[in-house]
C-alpha positions, 0 to 999 in steps of 0.5 A: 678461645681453644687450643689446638693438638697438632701431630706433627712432621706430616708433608702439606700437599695440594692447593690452599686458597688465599684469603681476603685482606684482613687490614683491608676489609677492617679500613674499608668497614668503617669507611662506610661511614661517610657514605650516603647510601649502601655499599655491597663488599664482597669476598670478606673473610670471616675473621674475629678482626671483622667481626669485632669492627662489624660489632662496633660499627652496629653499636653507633647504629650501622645496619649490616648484614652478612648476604652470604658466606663473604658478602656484607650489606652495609647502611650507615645513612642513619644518624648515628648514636655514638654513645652506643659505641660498644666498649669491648669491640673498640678496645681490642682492636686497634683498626678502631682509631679509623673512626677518627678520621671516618667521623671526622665529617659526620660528628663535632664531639664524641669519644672513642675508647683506647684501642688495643690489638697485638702485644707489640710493644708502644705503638704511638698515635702520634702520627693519627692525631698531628695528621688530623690536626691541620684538617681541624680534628682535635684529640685530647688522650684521657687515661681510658678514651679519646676526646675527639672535636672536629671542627666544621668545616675541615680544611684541605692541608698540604699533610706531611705523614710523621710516620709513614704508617698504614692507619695514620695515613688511612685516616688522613685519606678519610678525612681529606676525600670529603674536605673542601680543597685539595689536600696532599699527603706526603710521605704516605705507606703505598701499603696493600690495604691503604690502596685498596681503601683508595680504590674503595673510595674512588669507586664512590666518588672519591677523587685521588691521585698518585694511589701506590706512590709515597705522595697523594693528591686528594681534591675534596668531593661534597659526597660519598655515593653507594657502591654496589659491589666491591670485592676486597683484594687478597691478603699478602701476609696470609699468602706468605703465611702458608708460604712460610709453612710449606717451606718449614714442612718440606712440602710441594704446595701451591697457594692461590689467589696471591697479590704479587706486587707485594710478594715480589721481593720477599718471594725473590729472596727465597729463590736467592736462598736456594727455594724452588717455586713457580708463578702460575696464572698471572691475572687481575685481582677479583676489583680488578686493581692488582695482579694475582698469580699461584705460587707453587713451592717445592722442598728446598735445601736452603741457604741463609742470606748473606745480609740482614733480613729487614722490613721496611714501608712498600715496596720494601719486604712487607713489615708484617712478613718479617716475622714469618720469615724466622720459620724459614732461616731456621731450615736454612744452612747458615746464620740469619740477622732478622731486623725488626726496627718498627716494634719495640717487642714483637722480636721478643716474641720469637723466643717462644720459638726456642721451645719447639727447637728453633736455635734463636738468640736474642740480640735486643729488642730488634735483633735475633740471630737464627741459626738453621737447619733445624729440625724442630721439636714438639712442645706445649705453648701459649700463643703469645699476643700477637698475630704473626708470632703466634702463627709461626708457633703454629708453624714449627707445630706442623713441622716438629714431629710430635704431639704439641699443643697450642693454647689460647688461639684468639689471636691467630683467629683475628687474622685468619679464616678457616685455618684449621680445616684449611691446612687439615684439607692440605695434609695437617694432623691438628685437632681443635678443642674448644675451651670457655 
């Protein structure tokens, strides 16, 4: 925990690197599980999100080891002591129900405790456990924990995704890549951090079909090789963070290292909207699975879209953009609808953003109109419990001239690596003081 004094109103300039994928690396973490031998990731960010997966995979007895900065070794061939599992790690983050479909393989009967993550609203596992169902992993939800059993051996199944949700089919593709048979996964995310998971997996000697599409084809290996190193791929949504900062502080800044193929859409709207940017670098990610480029931006004098701004599943605008988009419709000249139909709560949020200035109204639970320009004001807020929410926060902070004041900053440093000092190297006045 800490709070953060931000002087506000100073311009960005100069280049911030992107990190790695948060939703990536925490997959991918506890895909180790199923593999025989060690594994090597690197370019990890060191985020609380992975430190508290590293803790929970420690706790049922997995050797890992932090290499360097951003290298982890990992060695989960030893039987593993699921009555270990450490409690608090498993309940604050939701990446934790990835165990269900990694340990499918390896334990007939254990429990895993609720998870938890972002304040947004009822986030139901149905779609987890109807897809670990037809492979023979039964949950049963208690008030505290789920009782898993897996029934040995798993059968290959012809999977109908009920929700086309990112750790849903995460773990369908956990527990297809070691079953007997050939499974398919229909109606399956293409998100960024379910193809790389795939990648991941092919590298040790999983074998699947029609990765980046909606329809996956899993033909069952009897086992998981080491890989000696794989890189985690860049994340779009802390790409599109600093994005939205540069753009609500009228700023010329170049963000590095971003995966384009899931910024296209929402980088094409802006220029719609009047911003000026520039693609520099086009290359191959670090794995060598996507495409990478450096997005260059000037300020803008923006115009709010004709249409709603939504999100939907890839290649759609990416759900966890949406939000971020609030801080740019409120610099643009017009009135904005932002469409959030996947979170019941997440949209309530933004009204913390009322604080600083922002000229948002709360249509329901899915719909805000913003109104723009605005110039924003300083303030004193309480992060809200949510990641992306709580970093437009911080956003409308580094715009507002002003002294503002941020409190209860966890949740922001789940998701982000180095934040402070990153934007202070950019220009950002914004002081961090630790509290107990």
């Amino acid at each position: 925990m800490a709070q953060l004094v931000i002087n506000g109103g100073k311009k960005l300039h100069g280049t911030i690197v992107n990190q790695s994928a948060k939703n990536s690396a925490v997959a991918i973490l506890c895909a180790t599980l199923m593999i025989e031998g060690k594994v090597t990731l690197t370019a990890v960010p060191r985020i609380e999100e992975v430190d508290r997966i590293i803790e929970l995979l420690q706790s049922i007895g997995v050797k890992i080891e932090w290499a360097s900065e951003h290298s982890l070794s990992i060695d989960a061939h030893a039987p593993l002591n699921l009555a270990a599992m450490d409690r608090r790690a498993a309940e604050v983050t939701r990446a934790s129900l990835l165990l269900l479909g990694a340990l499918a393989h390896r334990a007939t009967a254990y429990k895993l405790y609720r998870s938890g993550g972002c304040k947004l609203g009822q986030r139901t596992v149905r779609p987890h456990l109807y897809a670990l169902k037809q492979f023979g992993v039964a949950v049963t939800t208690q008030p505290e924990f789920y009782s898993v059993t897996n029934k040995h051996p798993l059968r290959a199944s012809d999977i109908i995704m009920y929700e086309s949700g990112d750790t849903p089919t995460e773990n369908a593709i956990l527990a297809a890549v070691l079953t007997k048979g050939i499974t398919t996964i229909k109606f399956a995310s293409a998100n960024y951090q379910v193809q790389d998971l795939c990648y991941f997996l092919m590298k040790a000697g999983a074998k699947i079909e029609g990765v980046g599409s909606t329809t996956l084809t899993i033909t069952g290996v009897t086992k998981l090789h080491s890989v000696g190193t794989y890189p985690i791929m860049p994340d779009p949504i802390v790409a599109m963070t600093y994005v939205s900062m540069a753009i609500a502080t009228k700023s010329h800044l170049t963000i590095a290292n971003c995966p384009l193929q899931f910024l296209e859409l929402e980088l094409y709207k802006l220029e719609l909207m009047g911003q000026k940017l520039q693609l520099h670098n086009r290359r191959l990610s670090e794995n060598g699975s996507f495409t990478v480029v450096d997005v260059e931006l000037w300020p803008s004098a923006l115009t709010a879209l004709p249409d709603k701004i939504e999100c939907r599943p890839f290649p759609g605008l990416n759900i966890d953009n949406l939000p971020l988009f609030i801080p740019i419709v409120s610099k643009a000249k017009g009135r904005t609808l932002v469409h959030d139909w996947v979170y019941e709560d997440r949209l309530i949020h933004s009204l913390e953003l009322k604080k600083l200035g922002a000229n948002i109204m709360l249509i329901d639970t899915h719909r805000v109109w913003v109104e723009g320009p605005t110039e924003f004001k300083p303030a004193e807020v309480i992060a809200p419990l949510a990641l992306r929410p709580a970093v437009n926060v911080l956003t409308l902070m580094l715009a507002a001239k002003g002294r503002s004041v941020l409190h209860n900053t966890y949740v922001i440093d789940r998701g982000y690596e180095n934040l402070y000092d990153t934007l202070r190297a950019v220009g950002a006045d914004i002081q961090v003081i630790p509290t107990i």
